[in-house]
C-alpha positions in Angstrom: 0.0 0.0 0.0 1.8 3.3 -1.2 0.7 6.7 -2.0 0.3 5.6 -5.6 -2.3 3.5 -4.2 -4.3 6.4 -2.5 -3.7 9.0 -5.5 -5.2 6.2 -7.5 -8.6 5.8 -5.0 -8.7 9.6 -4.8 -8.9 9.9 -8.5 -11.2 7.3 -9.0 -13.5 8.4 -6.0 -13.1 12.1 -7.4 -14.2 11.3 -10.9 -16.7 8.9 -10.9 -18.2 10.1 -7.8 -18.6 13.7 -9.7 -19.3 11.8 -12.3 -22.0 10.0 -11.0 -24.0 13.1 -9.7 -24.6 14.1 -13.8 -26.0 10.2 -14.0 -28.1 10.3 -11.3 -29.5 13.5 -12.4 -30.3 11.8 -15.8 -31.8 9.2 -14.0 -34.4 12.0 -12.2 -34.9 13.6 -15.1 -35.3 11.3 -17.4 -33.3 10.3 -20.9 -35.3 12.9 -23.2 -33.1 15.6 -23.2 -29.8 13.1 -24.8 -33.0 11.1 -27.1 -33.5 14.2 -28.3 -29.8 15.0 -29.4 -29.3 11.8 -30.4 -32.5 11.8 -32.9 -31.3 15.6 -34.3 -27.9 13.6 -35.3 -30.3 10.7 -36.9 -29.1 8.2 -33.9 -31.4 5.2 -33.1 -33.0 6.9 -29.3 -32.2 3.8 -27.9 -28.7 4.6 -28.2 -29.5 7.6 -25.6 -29.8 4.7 -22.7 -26.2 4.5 -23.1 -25.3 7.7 -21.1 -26.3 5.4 -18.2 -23.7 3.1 -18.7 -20.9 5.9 -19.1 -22.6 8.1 -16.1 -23.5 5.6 -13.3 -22.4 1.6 -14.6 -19.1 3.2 -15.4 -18.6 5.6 -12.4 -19.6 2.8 -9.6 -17.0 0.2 -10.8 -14.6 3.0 -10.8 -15.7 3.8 -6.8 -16.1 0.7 -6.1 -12.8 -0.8 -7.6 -14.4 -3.4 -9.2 -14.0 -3.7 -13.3 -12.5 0.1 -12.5 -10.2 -0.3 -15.6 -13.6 -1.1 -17.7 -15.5 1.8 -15.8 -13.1 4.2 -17.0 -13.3 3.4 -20.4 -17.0 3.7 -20.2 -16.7 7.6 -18.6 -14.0 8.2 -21.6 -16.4 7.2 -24.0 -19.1 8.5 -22.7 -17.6 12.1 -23.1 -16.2 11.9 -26.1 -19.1 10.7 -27.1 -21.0 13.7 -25.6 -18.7 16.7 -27.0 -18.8 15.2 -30.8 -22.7 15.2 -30.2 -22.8 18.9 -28.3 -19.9 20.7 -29.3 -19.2 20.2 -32.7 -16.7 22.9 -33.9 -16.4 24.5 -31.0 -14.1 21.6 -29.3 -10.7 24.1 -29.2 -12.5 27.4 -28.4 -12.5 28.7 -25.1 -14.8 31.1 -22.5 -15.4 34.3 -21.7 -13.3 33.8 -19.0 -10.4 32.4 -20.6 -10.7 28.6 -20.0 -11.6 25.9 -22.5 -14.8 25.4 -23.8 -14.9 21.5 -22.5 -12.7 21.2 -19.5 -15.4 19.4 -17.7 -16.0 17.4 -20.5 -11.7 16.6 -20.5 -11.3 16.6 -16.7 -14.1 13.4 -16.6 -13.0 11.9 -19.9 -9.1 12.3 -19.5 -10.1 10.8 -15.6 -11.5 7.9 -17.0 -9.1 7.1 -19.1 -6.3 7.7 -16.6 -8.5 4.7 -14.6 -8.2 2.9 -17.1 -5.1 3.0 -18.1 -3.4 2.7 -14.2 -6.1 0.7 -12.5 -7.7 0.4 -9.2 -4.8 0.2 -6.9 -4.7 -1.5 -3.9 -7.9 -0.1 -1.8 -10.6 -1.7 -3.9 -13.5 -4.4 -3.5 -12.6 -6.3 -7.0 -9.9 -8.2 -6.0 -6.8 -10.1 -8.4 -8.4 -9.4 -11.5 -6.0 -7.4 -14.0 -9.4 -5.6 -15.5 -9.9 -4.2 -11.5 
């Protein structure tokens, strides 16, 4: 147990669990709002129900430790996912107040993949699995 270990919990706790507050809003709410984008880009609706995998399936196994590696891809995807579908053009602009345009979008999508790419570290619930 190092402080690679912990750095790698506090990432994925930070991530997915900020994640997981946009996916549990979507989960109030309801999907309409992304069927609706979806449909505008001619997507099947159906392919909306898949912002539930990348903003609650994906940020619990990243919490929880288990399948974090797979969790992470699913937040990656899910955001690029999102900015090709939201931002269009617009991906290398930045704000009024100087900061880029999607740097929410990059914090949880870059975070993800950083999960995925390092793994759960030692303080997890999936244990001696390679995908954890």
């Amino acid at each position: 147990m190092t402080g690679n270990d912990l750095g790698k919990l506090l990432l994925r706790v930070l991530v997915g669990g900020l994640m997981l507050l946009h996916g549990l809003h979507k989960v109030v709410a309801g999907p309409a709002e992304i069927v609706a984008i979806v449909s505008h880009y001619g997507w099947p609706a159906s392919f909306a129900y898949g912002v539930y995998l990348g903003e609650v399936v994906g940020p619990i196994m990243m919490i929880l430790g288990i399948y974090a590696r797979i969790g992470g891809i699913l937040v990656f995807l899910d955001m690029v996912i999102g900015v090709l579908l939201t931002r269009g053009g617009a991906v290398w602009a930045l704000n009024a107040h100087g900061g880029w345009v999607i740097e929410l979008e990059a914090f949880y999508g870059l975070g993800g993949l950083a999960v995925s790419l390092m793994g759960a570290g030692a303080y997890k619930l999936g244990k001696g699995h390679w995908l954890n």
